[in-house]
C-alpha positions in Angstrom: 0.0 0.0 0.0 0.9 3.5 -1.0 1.1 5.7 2.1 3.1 8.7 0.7 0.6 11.3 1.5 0.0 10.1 5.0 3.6 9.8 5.5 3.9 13.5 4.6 1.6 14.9 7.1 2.5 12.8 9.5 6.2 13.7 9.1 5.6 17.7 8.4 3.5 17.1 11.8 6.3 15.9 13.6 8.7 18.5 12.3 6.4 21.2 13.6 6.3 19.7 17.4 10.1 19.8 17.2 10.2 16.0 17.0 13.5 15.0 14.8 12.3 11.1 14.1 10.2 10.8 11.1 8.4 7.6 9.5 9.2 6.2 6.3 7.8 3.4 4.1 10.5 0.9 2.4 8.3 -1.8 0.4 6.0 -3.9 2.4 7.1 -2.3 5.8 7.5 1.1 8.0 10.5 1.9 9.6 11.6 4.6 11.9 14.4 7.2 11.2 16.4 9.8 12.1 19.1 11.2 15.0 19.6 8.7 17.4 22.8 7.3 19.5 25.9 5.6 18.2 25.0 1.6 18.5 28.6 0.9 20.1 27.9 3.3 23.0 30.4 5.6 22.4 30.8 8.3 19.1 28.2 11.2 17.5 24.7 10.8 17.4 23.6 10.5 13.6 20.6 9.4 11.1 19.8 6.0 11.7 16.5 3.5 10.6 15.1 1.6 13.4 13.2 -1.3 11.5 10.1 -2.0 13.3 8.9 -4.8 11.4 5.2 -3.3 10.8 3.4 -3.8 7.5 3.0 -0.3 5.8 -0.8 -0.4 5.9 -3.3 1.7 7.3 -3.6 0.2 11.2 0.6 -0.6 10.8 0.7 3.9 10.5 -1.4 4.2 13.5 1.3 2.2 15.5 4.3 3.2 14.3 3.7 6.1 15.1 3.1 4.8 18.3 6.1 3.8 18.8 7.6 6.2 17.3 6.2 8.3 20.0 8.0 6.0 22.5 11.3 6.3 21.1 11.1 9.9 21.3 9.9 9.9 25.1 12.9 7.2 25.6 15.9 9.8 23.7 14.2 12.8 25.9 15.1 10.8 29.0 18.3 9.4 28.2 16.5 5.9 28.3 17.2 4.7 24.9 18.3 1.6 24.1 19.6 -0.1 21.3 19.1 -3.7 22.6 15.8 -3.3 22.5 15.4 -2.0 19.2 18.5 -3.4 17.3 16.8 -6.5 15.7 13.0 -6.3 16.3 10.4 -4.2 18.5 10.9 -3.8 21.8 7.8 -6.1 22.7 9.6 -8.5 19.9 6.1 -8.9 18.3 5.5 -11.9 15.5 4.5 -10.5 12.6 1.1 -12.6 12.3 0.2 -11.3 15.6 -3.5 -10.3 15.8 -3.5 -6.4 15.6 -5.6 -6.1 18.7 -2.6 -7.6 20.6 -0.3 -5.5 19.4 -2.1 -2.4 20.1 -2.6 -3.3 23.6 0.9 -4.5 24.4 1.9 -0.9 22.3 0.1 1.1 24.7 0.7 -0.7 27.9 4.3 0.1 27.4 3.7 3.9 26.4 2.2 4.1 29.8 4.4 2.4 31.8 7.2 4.8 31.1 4.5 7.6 31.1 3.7 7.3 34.8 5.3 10.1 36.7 7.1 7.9 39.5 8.7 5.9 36.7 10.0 8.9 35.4 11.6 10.0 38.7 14.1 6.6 38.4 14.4 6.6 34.4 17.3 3.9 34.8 15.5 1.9 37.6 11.8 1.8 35.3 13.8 0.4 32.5 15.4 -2.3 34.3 12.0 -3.0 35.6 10.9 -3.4 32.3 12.8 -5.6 31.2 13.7 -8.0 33.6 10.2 -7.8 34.9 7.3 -7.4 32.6 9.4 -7.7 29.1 10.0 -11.9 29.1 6.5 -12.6 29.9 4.6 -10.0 27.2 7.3 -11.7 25.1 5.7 -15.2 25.5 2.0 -13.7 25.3 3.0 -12.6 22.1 4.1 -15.3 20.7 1.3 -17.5 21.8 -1.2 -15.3 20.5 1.1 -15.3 17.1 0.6 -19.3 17.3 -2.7 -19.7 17.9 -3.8 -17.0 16.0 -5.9 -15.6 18.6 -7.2 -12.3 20.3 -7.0 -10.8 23.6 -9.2 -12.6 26.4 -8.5 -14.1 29.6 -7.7 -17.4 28.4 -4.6 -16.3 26.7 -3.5 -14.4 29.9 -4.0 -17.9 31.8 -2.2 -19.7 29.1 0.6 -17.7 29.0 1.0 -18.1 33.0 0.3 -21.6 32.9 3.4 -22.3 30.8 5.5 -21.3 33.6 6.4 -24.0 36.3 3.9 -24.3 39.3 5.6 -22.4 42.5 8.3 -20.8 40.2 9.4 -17.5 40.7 8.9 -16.6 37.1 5.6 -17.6 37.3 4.7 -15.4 39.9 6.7 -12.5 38.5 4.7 -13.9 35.1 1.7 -12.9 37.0 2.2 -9.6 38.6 3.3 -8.4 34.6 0.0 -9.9 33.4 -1.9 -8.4 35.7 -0.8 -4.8 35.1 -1.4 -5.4 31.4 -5.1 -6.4 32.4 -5.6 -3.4 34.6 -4.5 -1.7 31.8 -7.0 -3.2 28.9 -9.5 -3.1 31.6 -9.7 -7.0 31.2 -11.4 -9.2 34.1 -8.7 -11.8 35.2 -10.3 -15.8 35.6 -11.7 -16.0 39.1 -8.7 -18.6 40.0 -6.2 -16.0 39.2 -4.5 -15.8 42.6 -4.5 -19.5 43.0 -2.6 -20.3 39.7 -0.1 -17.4 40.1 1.8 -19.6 42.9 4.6 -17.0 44.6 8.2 -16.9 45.1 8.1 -20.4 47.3 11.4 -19.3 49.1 10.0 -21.1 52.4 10.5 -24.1 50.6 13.9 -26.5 51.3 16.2 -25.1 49.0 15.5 -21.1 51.0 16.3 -23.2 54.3 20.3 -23.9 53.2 20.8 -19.7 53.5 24.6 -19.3 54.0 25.3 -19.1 58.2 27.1 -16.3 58.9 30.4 -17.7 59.3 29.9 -19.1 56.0 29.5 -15.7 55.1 32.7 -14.5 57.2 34.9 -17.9 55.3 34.1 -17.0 52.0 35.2 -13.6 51.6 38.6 -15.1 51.8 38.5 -16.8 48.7 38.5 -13.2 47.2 41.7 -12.6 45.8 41.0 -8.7 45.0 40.8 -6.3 47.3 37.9 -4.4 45.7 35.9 -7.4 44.9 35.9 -8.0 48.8 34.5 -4.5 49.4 31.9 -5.8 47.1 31.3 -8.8 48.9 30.8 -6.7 52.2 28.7 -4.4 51.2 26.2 -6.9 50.4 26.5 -9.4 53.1 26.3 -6.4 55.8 23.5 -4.1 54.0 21.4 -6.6 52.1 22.1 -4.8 49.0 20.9 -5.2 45.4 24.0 -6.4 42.7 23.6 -2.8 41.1 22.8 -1.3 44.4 26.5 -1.7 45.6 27.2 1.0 42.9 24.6 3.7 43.5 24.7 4.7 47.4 26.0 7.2 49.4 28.8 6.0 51.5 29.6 9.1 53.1 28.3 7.3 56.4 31.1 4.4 56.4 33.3 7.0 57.7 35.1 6.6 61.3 32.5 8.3 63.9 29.5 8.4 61.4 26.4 6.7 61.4 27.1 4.1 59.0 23.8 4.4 57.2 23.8 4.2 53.6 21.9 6.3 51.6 21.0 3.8 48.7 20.5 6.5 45.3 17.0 7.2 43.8 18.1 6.1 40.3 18.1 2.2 41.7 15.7 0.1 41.0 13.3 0.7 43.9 14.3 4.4 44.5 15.9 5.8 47.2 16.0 4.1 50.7 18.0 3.6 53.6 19.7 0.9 55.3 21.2 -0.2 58.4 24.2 -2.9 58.8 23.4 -5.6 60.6 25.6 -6.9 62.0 26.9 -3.4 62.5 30.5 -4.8 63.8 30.7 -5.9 60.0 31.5 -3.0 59.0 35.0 -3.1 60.8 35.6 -6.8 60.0 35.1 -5.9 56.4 36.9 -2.9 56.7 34.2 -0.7 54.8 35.2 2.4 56.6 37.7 3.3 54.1 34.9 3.8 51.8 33.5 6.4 53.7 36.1 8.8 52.0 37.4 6.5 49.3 34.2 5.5 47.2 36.6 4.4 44.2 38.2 1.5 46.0 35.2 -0.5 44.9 35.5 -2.2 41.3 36.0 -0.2 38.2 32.6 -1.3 36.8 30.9 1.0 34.0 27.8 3.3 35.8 27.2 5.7 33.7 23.5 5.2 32.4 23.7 6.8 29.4 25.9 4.0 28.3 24.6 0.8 30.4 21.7 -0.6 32.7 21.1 -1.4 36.0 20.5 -4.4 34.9 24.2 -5.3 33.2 25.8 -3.8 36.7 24.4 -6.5 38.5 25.1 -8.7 36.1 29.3 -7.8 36.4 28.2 -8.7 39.9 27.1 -12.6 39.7 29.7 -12.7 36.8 32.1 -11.9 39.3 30.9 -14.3 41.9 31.1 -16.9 39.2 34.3 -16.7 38.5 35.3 -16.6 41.8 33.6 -20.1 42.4 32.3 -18.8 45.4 30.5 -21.2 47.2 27.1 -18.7 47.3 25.2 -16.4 45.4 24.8 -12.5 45.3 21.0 -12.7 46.3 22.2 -15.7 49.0 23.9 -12.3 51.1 20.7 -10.6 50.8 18.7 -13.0 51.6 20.4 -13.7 54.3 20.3 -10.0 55.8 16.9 -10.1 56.0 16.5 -13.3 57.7 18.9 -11.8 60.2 16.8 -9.1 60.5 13.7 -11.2 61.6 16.0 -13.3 63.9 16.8 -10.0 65.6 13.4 -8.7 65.9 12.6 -5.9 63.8 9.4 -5.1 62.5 9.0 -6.4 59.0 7.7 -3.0 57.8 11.0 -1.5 58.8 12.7 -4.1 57.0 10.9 -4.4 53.9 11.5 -0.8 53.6 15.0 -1.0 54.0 15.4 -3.6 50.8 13.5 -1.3 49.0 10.3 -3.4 48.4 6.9 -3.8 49.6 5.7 -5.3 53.2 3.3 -7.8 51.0 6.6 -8.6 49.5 8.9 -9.2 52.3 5.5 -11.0 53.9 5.7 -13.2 50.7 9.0 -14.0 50.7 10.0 -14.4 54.1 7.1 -16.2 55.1 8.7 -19.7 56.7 10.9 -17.3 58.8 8.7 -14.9 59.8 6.0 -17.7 60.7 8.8 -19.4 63.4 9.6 -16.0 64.5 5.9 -14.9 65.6 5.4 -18.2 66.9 8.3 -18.8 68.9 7.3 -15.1 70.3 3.8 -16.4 71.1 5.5 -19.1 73.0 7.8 -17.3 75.2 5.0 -15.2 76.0 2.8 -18.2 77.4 5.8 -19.5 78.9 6.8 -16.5 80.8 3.0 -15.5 81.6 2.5 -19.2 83.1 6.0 -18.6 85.4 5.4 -15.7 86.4 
C-alpha cells in the first residue's frame, strides 16, 4: 500500500512539534528514522533506521507512530536503548500477531514509562521493564502469534500456565500480566491468585541460607581487594547487585552513622539501610569507603551507556568466576533473615530492601511464621512462670 501522502503529514506534523524522528515506508514495511545514538555506546549521534517490522498499511501507521512516540519519550530521558530495538520491536512482536494484541501490548508500554514515578528513576523503570514485565509479554505474544488468537483471559492464563507451578517466574509472570489487564481493563479468571503460585522461598532449597560464618569464610577466597569491598557491602547491607554502585557511602566514615543512603536512580528508589551486623563493618573494613568510594571495582555506571540491569550482572559474573561457594541474592537474603531473627518489624525491614511489606510478607514467610510463633511461645511461657 501506498502511504506517501500520510507519510507527509505525518512527518511535516512531527517536524512542527520539534520532534527529529520521522516515519518512512521501504516496500512492504514502515520503519523509523532519524538522529539517534551511536549503536557501540560511544561516538556522535547521527541518522539511523530503526526497522520496526510493521506492514505499511493503514492500522501498521497508526502504530508506528506509536512507537515512534515511544522512542522519542525514551531519547528525551536518556532511556534509549539499542538492545531493545536493534533487531526487532521492543515487545519483539511476530508479525502474524493479531492487531488487537499488538495495540494493547503498544500502549501498555507507552504508559508504563509515562507514569510520573517511573519517570523519577528513568534507569531503575527500564530495568524494571525488562527484567520484569518484558519476558512474559514476550511469551503472550508469541502464543497469541501461534494460535492465532485475540485478547481474552484465556490467553493471559495460558501464558502463565506455561511457567512452572511455584516458580518465581511464574509469579513474576503474573504480577506483569496483571498490570497489562488493569490496563486493557480485562477481568482476570476467578482462580487467578491460586494459579499465580509466589516466590516459594520457604520451601527447602531457602532453608540452606549461607550461616554467617559461611559468610565471614568466604570472603577469603577473594583474591581482589575491591571485589571483597563488594562482597561486604552486600552481606552487611542486604544490597541489590547494582545497588552496591549507586549509594552514598559518606556514612562508612570513622565516627559516622554508617547508614547508607541507597541512590533514587536504583531500581526501587531511594532508601536507607542499616548494617546488621553493625560490627561488620570493621571486620570488612568498609570504613575506608567512607572517604574512598573508588576502592570499589571499576565497573561502568554511567546510564547513558549501560543498565542497571548489566551492573548486577558484572556482579554474579564476578561471583562466578570466583567459584564462590554462594550467590549475590544468598547475602541478601540472608540479611533479611537476620533481620527477623533479631526482631525488627517487617515494615522497617521491607523498607530498608527497597520493596513492599506484602513482599517481604511473601518471601520471608517460613521465617517470619517461626519468628511470631516462637514469640507467642515465650510469652505463654513467661506468663505461666510468672
Amino acid at each position: 500500500m501506498d502511504l506517501s501522502s500520510e507519510l507527509i503529514n505525518i512527518n511535516r506534523a512531527l517536524a512542527g512539534s520539534g520532534i527529529n524522528l520521522r516515519i518512512e515506508q521501504r516496500g512492504r514495511w514502515l520503519n523509523l528514522r532519524g538522529p539517534l545514538p551511536c549503536r557501540k555506546g560511544t561516538g556522535p549521534i547521527k541518522s539511523q533506521r530503526i526497522s520496526l517490522q510493521i506492514e505499511a498499511e493503514q492500522q501498521g501507521l497508526k502504530e508506528a507512530e506509536r512507537v515512534l512516540q515511544l522512542v522519542n519519550y525514551q531519547l528525551q530521558r536518556g532511556q534509549f536503548d539499542w538492545s531493545q530495538w536493534t533487531t526487532k520491536p521492543e515487545l519483539a512482536q511476530p508479525r502474524g500477531i493479531a492487531s488487537g494484541v499488538k495495540e494493547a501490548l503498544a500502549s501498555f508500554e507507552a504508559t508504563f514509562f509515562a507514569e510520573p514515578h517511573r519517570r523519577r528513576s528513568p534507569a531503575g523503570s527500564r530495568t524494571t521493564w525488562t527484567s520484569a514485565y518484558l519476558p512474559y509479554l514476550r511469551r503472550l505474544a508469541c502464543l497469541a502469534n501461534n494460535k492465532q488468537q485475540g485478547f481474552d483471559a484465556s490467553l493471559l492464563s495460558e501464558t502463565l500456565a506455561s511457567y512452572a507451578d511455584g516458580s518465581r517466574s511464574r509469579q513474576q509472570c503474573a504480577t506483569a500480566l496483571s498490570a497489562l489487564a488493569r490496563h486493557i481493563e480485562l477481568a482476570l479468571p476467578d482462580d487467578w491468585r491460586a494459579e499465580a503460585g509466589g516466590y516459594g522461598l520457604h520451601r527447602a532449597r531457602f532453608r540452606q541460607l549461607p550461616t554467617d560464618n559461611q559468610i565471614i569464610e568466604t570472603v577469603l577466597r577473594i583474591p581482589n581487594p575491591r571485589w571483597r569491598l563488594a562482597y561486604g557491602l552486600m552481606a552487611t547491607y542486604g544490597l541489590r547487585n547494582h545497588e552496591v554502585f549507586f549509594c552514598d557511602l559518606s556514612a562508612l566514615a570513622k565516627g559516622s552513622d554508617q547508614v547508607l543512603r541507597v541512590l533514587p536512580n536504583t531500581k526501587t528508589g531511594e532508601h536507607q539501610v542499616w548494617p546488621f551486623h553493625p560490627n561488620w563493618v570493621e571486620h570488612f573494613e568498609l570504613e575506608q569507603l567512607g572517604s574512598n568510594a573508588q576502592a570499589l571495582p571499576k565497573v561502568n555506571v554511567d546510564l547513558n551507556h549501560t543498565t542497571l540491569q548489566q551492573v548486577g550482572r558484572r556482579v554474579s559474573e564476578q561471583f562466578r568466576r570466583y567459584e564462590l561457594p554462594l550467590t549475590p541474592y544468598n547475602l541478601r537474603h540472608a540479611w533479611a533473615v537476620r533481620t527477623i531473627h533479631i526482631g525488627l518489624p517487617d515494615t522497617v525491614a521491607a523498607r530498608m530492601m527497597g520493596h513492599s511489606v506484602a513482599i517481604h510478607t511473601r518471601t520471608y514467610h517460613h521465617w517470619i511464621t517461626r519468628r511470631d510463633q516462637q514469640q507467642a511461645v515465650d510469652t505463654a511461657l513467661a506468663r505461666k512462670l510468672s
